[in-house]
N, C-alpha and C positions, 0 to 999 in steps of 0.2 A: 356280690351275690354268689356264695359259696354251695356249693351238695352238701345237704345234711348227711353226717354217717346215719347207718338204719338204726341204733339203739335211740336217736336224738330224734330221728320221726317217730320211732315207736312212744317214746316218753312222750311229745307232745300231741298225736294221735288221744292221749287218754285225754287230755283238758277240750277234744273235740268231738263230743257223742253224734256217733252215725256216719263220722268218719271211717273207710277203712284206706291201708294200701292197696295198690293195682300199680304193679310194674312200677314205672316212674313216674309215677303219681298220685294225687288222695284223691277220692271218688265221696260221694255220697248224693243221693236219691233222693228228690223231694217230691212229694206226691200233692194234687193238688184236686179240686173240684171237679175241675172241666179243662180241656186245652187252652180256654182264655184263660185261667190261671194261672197257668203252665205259661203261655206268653208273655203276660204282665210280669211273670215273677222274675224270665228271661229280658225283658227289657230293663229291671231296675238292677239287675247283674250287670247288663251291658253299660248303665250309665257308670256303676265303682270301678267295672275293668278301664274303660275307656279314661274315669277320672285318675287311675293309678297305674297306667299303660303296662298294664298286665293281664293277660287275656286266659280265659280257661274253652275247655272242651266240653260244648255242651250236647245232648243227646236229649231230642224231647219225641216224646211216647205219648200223645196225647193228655194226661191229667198226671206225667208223671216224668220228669225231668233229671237227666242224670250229670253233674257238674265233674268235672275233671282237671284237675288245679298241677300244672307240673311248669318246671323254667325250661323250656325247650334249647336256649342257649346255652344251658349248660347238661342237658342231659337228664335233669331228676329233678327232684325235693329241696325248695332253698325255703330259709325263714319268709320267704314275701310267701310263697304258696300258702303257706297257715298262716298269715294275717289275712289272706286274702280268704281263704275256707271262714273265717270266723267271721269275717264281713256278709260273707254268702249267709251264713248262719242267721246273722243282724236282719238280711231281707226276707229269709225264708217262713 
């Protein structure tokens, strides 16, 4: 699990709408009904990180949940974070 240079996140950022960068990592916002949406949607994340033992930064705002995907062992952006963002996409 290597750091992407930033032209290779910025190229695969396009095939991720709603993704953007933040620092060392890709961020994006899911907005949802109510808080229990917002939880449900936070527990079927937690079952793909736990099944792919790769974990994100989550932020929940009642009806609106912010995901934060970065390899903290290495410092930044590896190709698992955007498999893993397109997964989150899959629940969202």
């Amino acid at each position: 699990m290597g750091l992407m240079s930033d032209e290779d996140v910025r190229t695969a950022l396009g095939a991720l709408p709603g993704w953007r960068r933040e620092g060392d990592g890709i961020v994006r916002e899911f907005t949802f009904d109510d808080f229990a949406g917002s939880i449900g949607f936070v527990n079927r994340l937690a079952e793909i990180a736990e099944a792919e033992n790769h974990h994100p930064d989550i932020a929940i705002s009642w009806a609106t949940v912010a995901v934060t995907w970065t390899s903290h062992s290495v410092g930044g952006i590896t190709d698992t974070d955007l498999v893993m963002a397109s997964a989150t996409d899959s629940i969202g």
